[in-house]
C-alpha positions as CSV (number, residue, x, y, z in Angstrom):
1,X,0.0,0.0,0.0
2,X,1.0,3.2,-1.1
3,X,-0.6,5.1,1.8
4,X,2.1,5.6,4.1
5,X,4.6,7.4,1.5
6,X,1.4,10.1,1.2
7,X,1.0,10.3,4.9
8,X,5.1,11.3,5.0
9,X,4.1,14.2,3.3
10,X,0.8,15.0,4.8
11,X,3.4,15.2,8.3
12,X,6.1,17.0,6.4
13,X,3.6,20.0,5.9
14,X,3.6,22.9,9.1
15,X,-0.1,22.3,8.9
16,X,-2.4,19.7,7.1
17,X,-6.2,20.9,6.4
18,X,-9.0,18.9,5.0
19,X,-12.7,18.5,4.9
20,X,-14.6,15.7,7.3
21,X,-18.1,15.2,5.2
22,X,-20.3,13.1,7.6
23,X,-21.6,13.6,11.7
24,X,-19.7,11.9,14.0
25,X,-22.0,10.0,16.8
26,X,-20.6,10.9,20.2
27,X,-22.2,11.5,23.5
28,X,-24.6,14.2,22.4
29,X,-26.4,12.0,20.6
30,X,-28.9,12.6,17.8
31,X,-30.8,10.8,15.2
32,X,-30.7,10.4,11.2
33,X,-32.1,13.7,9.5
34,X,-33.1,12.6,6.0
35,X,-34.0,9.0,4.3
36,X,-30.8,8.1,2.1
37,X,-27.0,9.3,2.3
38,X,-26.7,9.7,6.0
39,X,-23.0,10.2,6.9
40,X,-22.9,9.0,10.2
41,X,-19.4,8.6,11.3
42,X,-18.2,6.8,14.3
43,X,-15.4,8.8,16.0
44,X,-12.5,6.6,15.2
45,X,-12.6,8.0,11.7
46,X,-11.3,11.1,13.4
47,X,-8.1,9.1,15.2
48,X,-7.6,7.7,11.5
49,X,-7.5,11.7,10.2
50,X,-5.4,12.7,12.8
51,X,-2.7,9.7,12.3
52,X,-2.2,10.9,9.1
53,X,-1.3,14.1,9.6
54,X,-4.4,16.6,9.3
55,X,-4.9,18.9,12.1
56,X,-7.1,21.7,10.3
57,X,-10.9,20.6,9.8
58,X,-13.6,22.1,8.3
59,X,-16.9,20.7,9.6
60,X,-18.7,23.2,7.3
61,X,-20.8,20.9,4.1
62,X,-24.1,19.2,3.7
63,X,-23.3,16.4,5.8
64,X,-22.4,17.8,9.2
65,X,-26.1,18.2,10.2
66,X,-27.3,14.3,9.1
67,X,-28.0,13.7,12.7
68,X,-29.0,17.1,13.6
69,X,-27.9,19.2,16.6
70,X,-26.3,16.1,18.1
71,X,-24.3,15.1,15.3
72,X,-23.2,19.0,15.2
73,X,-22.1,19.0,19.1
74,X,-20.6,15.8,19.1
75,X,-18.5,16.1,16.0
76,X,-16.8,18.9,17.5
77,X,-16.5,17.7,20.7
78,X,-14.3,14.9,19.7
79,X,-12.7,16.5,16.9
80,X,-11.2,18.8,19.6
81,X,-10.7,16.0,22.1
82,X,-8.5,14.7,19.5
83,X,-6.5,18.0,18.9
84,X,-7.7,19.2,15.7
85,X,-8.6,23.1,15.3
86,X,-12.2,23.0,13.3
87,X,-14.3,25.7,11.9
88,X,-18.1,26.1,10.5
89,X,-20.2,24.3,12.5
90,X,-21.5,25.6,16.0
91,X,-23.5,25.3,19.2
92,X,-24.9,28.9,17.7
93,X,-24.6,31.7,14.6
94,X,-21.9,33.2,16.5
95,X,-20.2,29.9,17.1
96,X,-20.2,28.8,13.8
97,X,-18.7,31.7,11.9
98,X,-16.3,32.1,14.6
99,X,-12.8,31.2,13.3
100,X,-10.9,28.2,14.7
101,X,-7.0,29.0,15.5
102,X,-4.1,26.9,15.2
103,X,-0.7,27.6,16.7
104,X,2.0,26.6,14.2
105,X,5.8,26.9,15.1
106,X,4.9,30.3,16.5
107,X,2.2,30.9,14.2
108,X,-1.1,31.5,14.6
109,X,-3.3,30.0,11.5
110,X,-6.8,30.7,11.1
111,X,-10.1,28.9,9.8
112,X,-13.0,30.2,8.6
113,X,-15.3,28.0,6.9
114,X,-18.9,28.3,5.8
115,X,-21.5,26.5,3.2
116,X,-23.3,27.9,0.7
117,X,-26.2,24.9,0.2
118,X,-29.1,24.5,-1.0
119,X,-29.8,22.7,2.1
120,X,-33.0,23.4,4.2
121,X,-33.0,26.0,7.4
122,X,-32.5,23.1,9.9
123,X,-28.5,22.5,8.7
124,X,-27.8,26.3,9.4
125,X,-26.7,27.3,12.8
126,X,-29.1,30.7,13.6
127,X,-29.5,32.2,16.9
128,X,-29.0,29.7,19.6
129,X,-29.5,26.6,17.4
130,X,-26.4,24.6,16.2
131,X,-25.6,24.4,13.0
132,X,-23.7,25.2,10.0
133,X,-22.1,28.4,9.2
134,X,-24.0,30.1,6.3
135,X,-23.6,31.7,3.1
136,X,-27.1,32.3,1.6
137,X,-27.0,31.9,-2.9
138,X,-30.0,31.5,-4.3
139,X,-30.6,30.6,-8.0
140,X,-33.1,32.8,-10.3
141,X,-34.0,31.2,-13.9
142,X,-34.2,33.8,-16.9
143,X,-36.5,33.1,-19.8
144,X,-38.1,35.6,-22.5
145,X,-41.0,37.7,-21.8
146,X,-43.4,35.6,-23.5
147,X,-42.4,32.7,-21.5
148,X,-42.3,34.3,-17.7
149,X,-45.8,36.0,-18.8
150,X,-46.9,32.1,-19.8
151,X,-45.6,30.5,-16.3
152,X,-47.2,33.3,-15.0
153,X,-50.8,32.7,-16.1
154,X,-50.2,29.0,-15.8
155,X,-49.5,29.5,-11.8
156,X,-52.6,31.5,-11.8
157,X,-55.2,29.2,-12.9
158,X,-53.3,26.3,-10.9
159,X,-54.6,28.1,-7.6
160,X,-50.5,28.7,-6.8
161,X,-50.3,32.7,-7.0
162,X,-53.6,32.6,-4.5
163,X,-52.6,30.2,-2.1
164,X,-49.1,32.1,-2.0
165,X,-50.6,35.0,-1.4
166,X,-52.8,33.2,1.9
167,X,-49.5,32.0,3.4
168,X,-47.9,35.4,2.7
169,X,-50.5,37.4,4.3
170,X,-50.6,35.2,7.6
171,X,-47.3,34.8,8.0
172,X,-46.4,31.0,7.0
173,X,-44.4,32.2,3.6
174,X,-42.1,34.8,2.9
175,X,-42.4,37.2,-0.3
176,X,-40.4,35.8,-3.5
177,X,-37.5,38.2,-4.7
178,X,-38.4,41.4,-6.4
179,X,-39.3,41.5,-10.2
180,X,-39.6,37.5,-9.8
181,X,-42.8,35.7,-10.7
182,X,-42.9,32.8,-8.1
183,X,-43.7,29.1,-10.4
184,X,-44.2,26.5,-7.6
185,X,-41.3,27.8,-5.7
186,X,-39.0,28.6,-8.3
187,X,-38.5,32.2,-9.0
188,X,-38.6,33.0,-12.7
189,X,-37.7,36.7,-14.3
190,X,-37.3,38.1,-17.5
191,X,-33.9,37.7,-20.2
192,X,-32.9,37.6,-23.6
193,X,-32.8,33.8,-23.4
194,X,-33.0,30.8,-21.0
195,X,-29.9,31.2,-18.3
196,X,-29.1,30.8,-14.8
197,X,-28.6,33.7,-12.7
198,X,-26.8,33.1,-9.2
199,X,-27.6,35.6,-6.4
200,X,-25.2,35.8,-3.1
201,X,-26.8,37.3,-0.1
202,X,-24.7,40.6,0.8
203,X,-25.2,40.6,3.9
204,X,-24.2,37.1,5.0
205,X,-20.7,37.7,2.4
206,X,-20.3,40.7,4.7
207,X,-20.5,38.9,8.1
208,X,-17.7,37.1,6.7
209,X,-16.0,39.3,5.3
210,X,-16.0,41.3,8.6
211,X,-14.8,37.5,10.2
212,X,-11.8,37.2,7.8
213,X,-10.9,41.0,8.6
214,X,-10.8,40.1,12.5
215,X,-8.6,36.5,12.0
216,X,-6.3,38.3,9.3
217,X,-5.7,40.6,12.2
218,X,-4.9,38.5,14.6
219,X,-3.2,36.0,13.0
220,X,-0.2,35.2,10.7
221,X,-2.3,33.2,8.0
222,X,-5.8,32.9,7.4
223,X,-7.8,29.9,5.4
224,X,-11.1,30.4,3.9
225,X,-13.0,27.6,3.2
226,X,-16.3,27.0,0.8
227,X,-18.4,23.8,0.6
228,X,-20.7,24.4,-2.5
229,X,-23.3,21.8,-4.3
230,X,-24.7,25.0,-6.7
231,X,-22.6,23.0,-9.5
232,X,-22.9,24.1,-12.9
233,X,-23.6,22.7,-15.7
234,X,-20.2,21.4,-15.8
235,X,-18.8,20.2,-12.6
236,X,-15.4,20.3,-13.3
237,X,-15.4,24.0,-13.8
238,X,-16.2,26.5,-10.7
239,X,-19.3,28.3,-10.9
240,X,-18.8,32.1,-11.7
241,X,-20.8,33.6,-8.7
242,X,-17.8,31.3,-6.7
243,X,-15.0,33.1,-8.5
244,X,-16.1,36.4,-7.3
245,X,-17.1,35.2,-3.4
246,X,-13.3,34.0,-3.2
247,X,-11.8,37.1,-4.3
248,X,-14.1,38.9,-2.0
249,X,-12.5,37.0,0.7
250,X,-9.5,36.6,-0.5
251,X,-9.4,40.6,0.0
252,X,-10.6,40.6,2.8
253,X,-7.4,39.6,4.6
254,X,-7.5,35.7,3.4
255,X,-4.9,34.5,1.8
256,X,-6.0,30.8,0.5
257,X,-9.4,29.9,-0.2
258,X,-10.4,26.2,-0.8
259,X,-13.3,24.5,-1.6
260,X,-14.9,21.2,-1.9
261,X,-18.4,20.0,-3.2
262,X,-18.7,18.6,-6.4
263,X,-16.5,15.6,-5.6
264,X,-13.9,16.4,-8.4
265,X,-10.9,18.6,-9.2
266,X,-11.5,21.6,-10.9
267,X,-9.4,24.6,-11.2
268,X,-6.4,27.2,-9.7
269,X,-6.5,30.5,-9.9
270,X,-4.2,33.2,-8.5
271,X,-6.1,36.4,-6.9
272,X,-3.7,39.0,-6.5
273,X,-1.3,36.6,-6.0
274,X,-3.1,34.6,-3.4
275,X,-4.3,31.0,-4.5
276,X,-8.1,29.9,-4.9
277,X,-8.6,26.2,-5.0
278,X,-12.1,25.7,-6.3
279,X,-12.3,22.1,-6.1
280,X,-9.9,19.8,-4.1
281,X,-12.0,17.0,-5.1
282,X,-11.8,13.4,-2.9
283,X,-9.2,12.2,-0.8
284,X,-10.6,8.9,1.1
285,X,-14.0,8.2,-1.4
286,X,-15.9,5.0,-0.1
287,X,-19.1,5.4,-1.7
288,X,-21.0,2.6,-2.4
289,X,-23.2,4.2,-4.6
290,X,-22.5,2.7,-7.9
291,X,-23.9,5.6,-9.9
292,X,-21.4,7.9,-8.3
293,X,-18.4,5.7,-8.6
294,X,-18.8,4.6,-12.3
295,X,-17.3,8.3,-13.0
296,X,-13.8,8.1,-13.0
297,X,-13.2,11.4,-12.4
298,X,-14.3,11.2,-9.1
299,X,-11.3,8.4,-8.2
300,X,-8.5,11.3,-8.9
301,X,-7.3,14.3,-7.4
302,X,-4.6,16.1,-6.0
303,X,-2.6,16.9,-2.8
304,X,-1.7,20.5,-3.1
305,X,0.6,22.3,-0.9
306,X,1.5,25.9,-0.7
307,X,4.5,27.5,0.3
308,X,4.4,30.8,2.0
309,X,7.2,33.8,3.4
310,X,6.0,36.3,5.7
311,X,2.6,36.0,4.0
312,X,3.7,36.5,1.0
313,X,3.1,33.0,-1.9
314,X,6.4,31.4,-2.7
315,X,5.7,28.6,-4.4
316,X,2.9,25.4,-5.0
317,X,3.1,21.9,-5.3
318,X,0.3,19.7,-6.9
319,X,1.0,15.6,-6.5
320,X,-1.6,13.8,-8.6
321,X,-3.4,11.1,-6.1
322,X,-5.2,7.6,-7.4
323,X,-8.4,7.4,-4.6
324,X,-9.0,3.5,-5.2
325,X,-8.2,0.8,-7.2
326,X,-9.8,1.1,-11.1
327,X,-10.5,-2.6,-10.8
328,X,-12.5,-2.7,-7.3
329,X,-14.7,0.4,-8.0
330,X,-18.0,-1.7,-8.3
331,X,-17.2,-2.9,-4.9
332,X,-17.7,-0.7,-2.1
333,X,-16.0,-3.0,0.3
334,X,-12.9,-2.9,-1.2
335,X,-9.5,-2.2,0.9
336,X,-7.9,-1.2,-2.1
337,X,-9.6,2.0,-2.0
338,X,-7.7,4.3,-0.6
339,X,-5.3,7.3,-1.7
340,X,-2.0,7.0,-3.1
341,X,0.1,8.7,-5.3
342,X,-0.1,8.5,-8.8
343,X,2.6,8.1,-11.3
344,X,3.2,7.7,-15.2
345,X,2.0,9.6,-18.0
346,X,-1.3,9.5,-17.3
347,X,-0.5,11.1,-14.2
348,X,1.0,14.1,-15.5
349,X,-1.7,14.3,-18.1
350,X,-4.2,14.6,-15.5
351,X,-2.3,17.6,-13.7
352,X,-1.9,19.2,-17.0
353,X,-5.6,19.0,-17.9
354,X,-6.2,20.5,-14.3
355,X,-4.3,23.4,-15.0
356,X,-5.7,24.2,-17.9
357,X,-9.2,23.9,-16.1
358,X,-8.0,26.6,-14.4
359,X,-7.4,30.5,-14.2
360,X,-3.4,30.2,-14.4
361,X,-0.5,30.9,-16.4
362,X,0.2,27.2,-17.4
363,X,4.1,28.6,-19.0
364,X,4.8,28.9,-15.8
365,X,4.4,25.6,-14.2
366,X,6.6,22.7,-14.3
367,X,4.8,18.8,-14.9
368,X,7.6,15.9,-13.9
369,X,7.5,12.4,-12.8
370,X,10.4,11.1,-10.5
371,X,8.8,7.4,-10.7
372,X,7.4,7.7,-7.1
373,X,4.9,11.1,-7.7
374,X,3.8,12.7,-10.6
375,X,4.0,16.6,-9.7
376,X,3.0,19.9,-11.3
377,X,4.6,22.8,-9.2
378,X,5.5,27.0,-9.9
């Protein structure tokens, strides 16, 4: 097994940060919030993370609240127990945005981590209810004139527009977005043609905005985090509402911003000169969903590490990772699936397709193989 040559340089980093998708069942309890794809974790997982080298952890994504506020409690409880620093989940609104803080050879490195959905209010942390740390986008579909006036009518004569109006007026329903006509719960508004337009709430980017401020403040290094499922079209490309949330935050006083979600690689891009990872993809994958794993996109990634002086980026290293075995994916048991570096010229084809994927002046970066990892780095 290749594992323990990529755990030598997981522990040869200052600091090792990834993503724990699931709710680990501890002593707060809690029970399964939703029918299918329940990650409930038990808390060994954690020891398994930590002997590999991680000690950042966002508990920010979709899956931290699957056994509502217990899960939420519990998997920070013994994520902490255990040593790591973790941000984006909380006993409250407070708590959750509230940075997690790291000391590192003298260093102070800070978290901040939030999601961005579509997940119902029950995930999100608000007021005195645990939860997730939120940033509210919501999705408006364009069509002509002729079309939103159609929908319009249609919604009408269903009874919709009426019984909206009921729950609005007693209180049970919010009013839908300005200029919107509200189809069944989908608001629809005029374009030239049929498009997607992605709307980020201001005032939850400025709450963290205001949280990145404070931590860029206080500390030497700050690491902003995004879990997203508002894919596009195609998932191996970062949606463009993402783009311009990371370079919000980057400016803020960040200065990397990672993100996971779709459950592949997609691009780099350099923000005045401070990286945005938009997709780190997988790292330990066992799904036994055989639609999912059929894709093999979702069996590669990378392990990228970033090299900064005094704050300032000196240099990155992406080393192309296999997640399983291509002959075991069809069987969810399999030991063979786990990470390991890759190697060969498929390898370095891979890390050449992902940077240019992404925002970045490919000239610049170097693609080798040394027979043990196959490495793009600038």
């Amino acid at each position: 097994c290749a594992l323990p040559i990529l755990v030598a340089r997981l522990e040869a980093a200052d600091i090792a940060f990834t993503n724990l998708e699931g709710a680990i069942v501890g002593r707060y309890g809690g029970w399964p919030m939703k029918d299918t794809s329940v990650a409930g974790l038990a808390p060994e997982v954690l020891d398994d993370l930590r002997s590999m080298g991680f000690r950042l952890l966002s508990l920010a994504n979709n899956h931290a609240a699957d056994l509502g506020p217990g899960g939420i409690l519990s998997s920070i409880d013994e994520a902490r127990a255990r040593g790591f620093t973790v941000a984006g989940t909380g006993a409250s609104a407070d708590a959750a945005a509230a940075p997690g803080v790291a000391e590192c050879g003298g260093r102070r490195v800070a978290l901040v981590a939030l999601d961005s959905g579509p997940w119902g209010e029950h995930v999100y942390a608000g007021g005195t209810r645990p939860g997730v740390n939120r940033l509210r986008v919501t999705r408006h579909i364009g069509l002509p004139r002729d079309l939103v006036a159609q929908l319009e009518r249609a919604a009408a004569e269903a009874g919709h527009r009426q019984r909206s109006e009921t729950r609005i007026a007693v209180g049970f329903q919010k009013p839908g977005p300005a200029g919107t006509v509200d189809f069944f719960g989908v608001p629809v508004e005029p374009a030239e043609g049929a498009c997607e337009r992605w709307i980020v709430d201001e005032a939850d980017l400025a709450v963290h905005e205001a949280a990145v401020g404070r931590a860029a403040a206080e500390c030497d290094l700050v690491v902003v985090y995004l879990h997203n499922h508002h894919w596009p079209a195609d998932w191996m490309v970062p949606p463009g509402w993402m783009r311009e949330v990371a370079a919000r935050l980057l400016r803020a006083g960040g200065d990397v911003f990672l993100s996971h979600g779709a459950p592949v690689l997609q691009g780099l891009e350099l923000i005045d000169g401070k990286p945005a990872a938009y997709g780190l993809g997988n790292f330990i994958f066992h799904s036994g969903n055989r639609q999912v794993r059929r894709f093999a996109e979702v069996w590669r990634s990378a392990l990228l590490t970033f090299r900064w002086r005094d704050r300032a980026l000196t240099g990155i290293d992406a080393v192309a990772l296999s997640l399983g075995d291509p002959q075991t994916h069809g069987d969810p048991n399999s030991s063979r699936d786990v990470p390991r570096l890759w190697t060969g010229p498929e390898a370095q084809s891979y890390l050449r397709a992902w940077l240019s994927r992404g925002f970045v002046d490919t000239d610049a970066w170097q693609v080798d193989d040394n027979g043990e990892i196959g490495r793009a780095h600038v």
